[in-house]
C-alpha positions as CSV (number, residue, x, y, z in Angstrom):
1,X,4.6,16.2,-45.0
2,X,4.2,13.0,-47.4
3,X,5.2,11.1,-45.0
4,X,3.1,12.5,-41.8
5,X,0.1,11.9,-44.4
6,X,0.8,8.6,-45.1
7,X,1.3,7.4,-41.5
8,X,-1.9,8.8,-40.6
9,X,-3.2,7.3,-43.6
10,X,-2.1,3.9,-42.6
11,X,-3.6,4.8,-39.0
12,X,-7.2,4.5,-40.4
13,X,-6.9,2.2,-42.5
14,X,-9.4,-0.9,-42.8
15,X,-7.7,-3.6,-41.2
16,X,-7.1,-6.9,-44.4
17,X,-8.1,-10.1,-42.6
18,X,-6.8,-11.8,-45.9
19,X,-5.9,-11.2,-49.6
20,X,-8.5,-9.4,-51.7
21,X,-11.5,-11.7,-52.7
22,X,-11.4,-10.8,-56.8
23,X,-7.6,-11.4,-56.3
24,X,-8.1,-15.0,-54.9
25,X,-10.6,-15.6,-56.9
26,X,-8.2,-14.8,-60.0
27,X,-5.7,-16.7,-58.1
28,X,-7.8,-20.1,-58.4
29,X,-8.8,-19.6,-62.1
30,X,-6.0,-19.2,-63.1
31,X,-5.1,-23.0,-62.3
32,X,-4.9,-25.1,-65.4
33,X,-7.0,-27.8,-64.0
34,X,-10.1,-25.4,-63.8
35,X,-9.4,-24.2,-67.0
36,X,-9.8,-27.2,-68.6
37,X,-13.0,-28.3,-66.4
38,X,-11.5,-30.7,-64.4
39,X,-11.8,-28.9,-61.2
40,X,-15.4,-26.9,-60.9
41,X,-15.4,-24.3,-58.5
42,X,-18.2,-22.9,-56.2
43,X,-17.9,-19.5,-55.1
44,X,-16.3,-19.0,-52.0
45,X,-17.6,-18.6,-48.4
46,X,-16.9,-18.7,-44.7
47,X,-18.7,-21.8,-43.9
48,X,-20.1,-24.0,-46.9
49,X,-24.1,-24.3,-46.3
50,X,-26.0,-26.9,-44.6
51,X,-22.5,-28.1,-43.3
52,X,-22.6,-31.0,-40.5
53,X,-20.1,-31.4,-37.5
54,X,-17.5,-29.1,-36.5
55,X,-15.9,-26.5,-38.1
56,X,-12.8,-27.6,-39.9
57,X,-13.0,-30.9,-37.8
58,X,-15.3,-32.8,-39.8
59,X,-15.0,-33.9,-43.3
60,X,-18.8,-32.7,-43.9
61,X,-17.6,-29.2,-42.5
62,X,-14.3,-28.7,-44.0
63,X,-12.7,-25.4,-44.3
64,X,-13.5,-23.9,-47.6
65,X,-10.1,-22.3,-49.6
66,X,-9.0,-21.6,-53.1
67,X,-6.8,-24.0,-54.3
68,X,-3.8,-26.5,-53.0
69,X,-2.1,-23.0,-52.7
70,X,-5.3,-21.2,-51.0
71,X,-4.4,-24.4,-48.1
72,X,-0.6,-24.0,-47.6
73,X,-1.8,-20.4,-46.8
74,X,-4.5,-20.8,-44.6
75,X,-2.5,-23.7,-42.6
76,X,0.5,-20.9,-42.6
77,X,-1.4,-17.9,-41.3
78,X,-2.6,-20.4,-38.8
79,X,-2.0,-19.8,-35.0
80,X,-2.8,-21.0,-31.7
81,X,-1.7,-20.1,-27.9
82,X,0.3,-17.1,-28.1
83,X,0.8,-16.7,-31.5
84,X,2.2,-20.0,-32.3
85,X,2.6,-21.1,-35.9
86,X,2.2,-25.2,-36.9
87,X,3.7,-27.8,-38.8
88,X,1.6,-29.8,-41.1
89,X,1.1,-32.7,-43.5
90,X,-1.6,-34.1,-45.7
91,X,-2.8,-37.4,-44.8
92,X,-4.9,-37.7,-47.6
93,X,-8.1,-37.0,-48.7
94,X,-11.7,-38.7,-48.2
95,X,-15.1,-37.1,-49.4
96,X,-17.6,-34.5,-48.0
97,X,-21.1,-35.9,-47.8
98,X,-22.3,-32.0,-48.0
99,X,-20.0,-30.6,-50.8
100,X,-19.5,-33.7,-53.0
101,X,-15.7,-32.8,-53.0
102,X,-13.0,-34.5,-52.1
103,X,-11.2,-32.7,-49.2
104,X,-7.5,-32.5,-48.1
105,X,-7.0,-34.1,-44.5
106,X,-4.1,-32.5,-42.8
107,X,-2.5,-33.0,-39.1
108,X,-0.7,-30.4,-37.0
109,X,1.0,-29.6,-34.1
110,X,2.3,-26.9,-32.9
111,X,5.5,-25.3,-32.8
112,X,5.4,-25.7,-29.2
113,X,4.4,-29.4,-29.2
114,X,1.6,-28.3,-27.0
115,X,-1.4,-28.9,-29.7
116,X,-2.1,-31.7,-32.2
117,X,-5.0,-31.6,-34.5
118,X,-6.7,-33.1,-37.9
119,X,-8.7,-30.7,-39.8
120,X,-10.3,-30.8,-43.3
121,X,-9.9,-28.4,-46.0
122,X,-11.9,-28.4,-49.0
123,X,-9.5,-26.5,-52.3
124,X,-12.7,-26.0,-54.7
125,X,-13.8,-22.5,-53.8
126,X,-12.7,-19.0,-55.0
127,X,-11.6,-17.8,-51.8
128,X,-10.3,-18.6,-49.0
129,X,-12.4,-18.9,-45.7
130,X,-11.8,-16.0,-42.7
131,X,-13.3,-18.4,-40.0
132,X,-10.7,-20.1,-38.3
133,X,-12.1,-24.0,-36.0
134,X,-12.1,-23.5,-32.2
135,X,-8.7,-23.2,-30.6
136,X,-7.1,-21.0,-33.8
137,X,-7.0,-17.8,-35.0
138,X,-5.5,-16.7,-38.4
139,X,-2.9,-14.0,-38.8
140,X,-4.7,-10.9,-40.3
141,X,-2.6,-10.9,-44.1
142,X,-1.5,-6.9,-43.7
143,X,0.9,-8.3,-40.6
144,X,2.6,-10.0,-43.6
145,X,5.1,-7.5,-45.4
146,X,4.5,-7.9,-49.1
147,X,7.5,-9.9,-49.1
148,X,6.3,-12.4,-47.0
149,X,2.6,-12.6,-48.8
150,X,4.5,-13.1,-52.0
151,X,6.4,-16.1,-50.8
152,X,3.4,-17.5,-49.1
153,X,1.4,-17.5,-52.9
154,X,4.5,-18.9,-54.2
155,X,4.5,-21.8,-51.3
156,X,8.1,-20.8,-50.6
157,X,7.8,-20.0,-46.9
158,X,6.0,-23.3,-45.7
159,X,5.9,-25.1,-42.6
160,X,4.5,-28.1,-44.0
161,X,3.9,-30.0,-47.4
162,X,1.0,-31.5,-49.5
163,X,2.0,-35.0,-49.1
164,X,2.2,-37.4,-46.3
165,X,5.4,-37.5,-43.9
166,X,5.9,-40.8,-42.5
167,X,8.1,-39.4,-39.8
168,X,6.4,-36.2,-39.3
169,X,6.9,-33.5,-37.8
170,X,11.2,-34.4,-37.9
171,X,10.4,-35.7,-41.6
172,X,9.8,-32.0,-42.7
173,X,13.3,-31.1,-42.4
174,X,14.6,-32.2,-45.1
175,X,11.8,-32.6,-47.4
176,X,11.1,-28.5,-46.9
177,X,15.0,-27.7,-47.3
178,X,15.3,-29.5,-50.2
179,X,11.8,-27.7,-51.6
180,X,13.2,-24.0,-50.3
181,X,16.9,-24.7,-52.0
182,X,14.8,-25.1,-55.3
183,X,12.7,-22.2,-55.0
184,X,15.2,-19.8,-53.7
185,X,18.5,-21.2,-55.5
186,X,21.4,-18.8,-54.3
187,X,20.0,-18.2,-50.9
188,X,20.8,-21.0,-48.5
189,X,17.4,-20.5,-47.4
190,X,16.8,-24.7,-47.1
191,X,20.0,-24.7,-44.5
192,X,18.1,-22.1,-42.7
193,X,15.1,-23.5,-42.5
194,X,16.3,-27.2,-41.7
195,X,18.5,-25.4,-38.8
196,X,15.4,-23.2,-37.5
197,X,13.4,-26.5,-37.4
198,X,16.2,-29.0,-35.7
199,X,16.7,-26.2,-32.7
200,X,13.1,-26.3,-32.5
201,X,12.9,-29.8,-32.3
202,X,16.0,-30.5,-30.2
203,X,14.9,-27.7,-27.5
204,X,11.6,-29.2,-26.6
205,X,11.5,-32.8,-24.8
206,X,11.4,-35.4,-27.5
207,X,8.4,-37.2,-25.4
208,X,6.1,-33.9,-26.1
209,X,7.0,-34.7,-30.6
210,X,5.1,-38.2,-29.9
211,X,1.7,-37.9,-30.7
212,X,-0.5,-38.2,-27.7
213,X,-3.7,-39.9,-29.7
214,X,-2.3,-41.7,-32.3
215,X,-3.5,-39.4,-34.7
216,X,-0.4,-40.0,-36.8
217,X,-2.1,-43.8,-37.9
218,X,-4.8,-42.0,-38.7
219,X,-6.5,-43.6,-41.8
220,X,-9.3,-41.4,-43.9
């Protein structure tokens, strides 16, 4: 009977796009650099106001998240064409005209090859944005098991880093199985994940990894 009630239960339940606000919110006080005032945060939004250019394609309309973490999980619950997840770097940061902030610049492509992108992400907010710039979607967070969120707060299951890969996307595979051995000693988890990414790479033409615009010389 406890079960039959919980499955309906479940049935009509509020769909979570993403993580409880006062738990992100939490989340990015919590970080040491805010608690000592070096980082001052605004509360969060969708869309920061008065914001010029595209969404998420211009540093005066960066995407607004909570924390370095709050944009490893944004750029992971990221998808495009049928579902497809992406592989990202930072290329650095500039400044927002509109915020004041200095905002992450991060390129992707996806795990098809079939979409490269820049977008700006701007860490000093309390939450994370739900709006997602044309051409995405995000992954609602309760299609994550709890597992899988946990891992995502700890930046354990990443497609990407917060640094620049010279060689990217084929520079990822070692720098992300080295991070994954480190977090998850005992596991093999970074053989995995440097296996899952070299059948990726190796199964799609090595033309369509070449970025078509350049993007990769891309300079802030």
């Amino acid at each position: 009977m406890l079960g039959l009630f919980n499955k309906v239960k479940q049935k009509f339940k509020k769909p979570q796009i993403d993580e409880p606000v006062e738990a992100q919110r939490e989340q990015a006080l919590s970080d040491p650099f805010v608690q000592n005032g070096t980082f001052l945060l605004s509360e969060g939004c969708d869309e920061i106001p008065n914001a010029k250019g595209q969404f998420g394609r211009d540093r005066n309309n960066p995407i607004p998240v909570n924390s370095v973490v709050g944009e490893f999980i944004y750029l992971e619950r990221l998808r495009g064409k049928n579902d497809v997840t992406f592989l990202y770097h930072r290329l650095g940061s500039t400044v927002s005209s509109i915020s004041g902030n200095n905002v992450d610049i991060y390129e992707l492509v996806s795990c098809d090859a079939e979409h490269w992108d820049i977008l700006y992400l701007d860490p000093y907010y309390t939450y994370r944005s739900k709006k997602s710039p044309d051409g995405f979607y995000l992954k609602k967070w309760d299609e994550y098991a709890d597992f899988e969120q946990d891992l995502m707060k700890h930046c354990c299951l990443l497609h990407g880093v917060n640094g620049r890969v010279e060689n990217f996307p084929f520079g990822l595979l070692d720098i992300i199985g080295k991070r994954l051995d480190e977090m998850l000693p005992g596991f093999n988890a970074g053989k995995s994940m440097r296996d899952a990414l070299l059948s990726l790479f190796n199964k799609i033409p090595a033309e369509k990894w070449i970025n078509p615009h350049g993007i990769r010389r891309f300079t802030p």
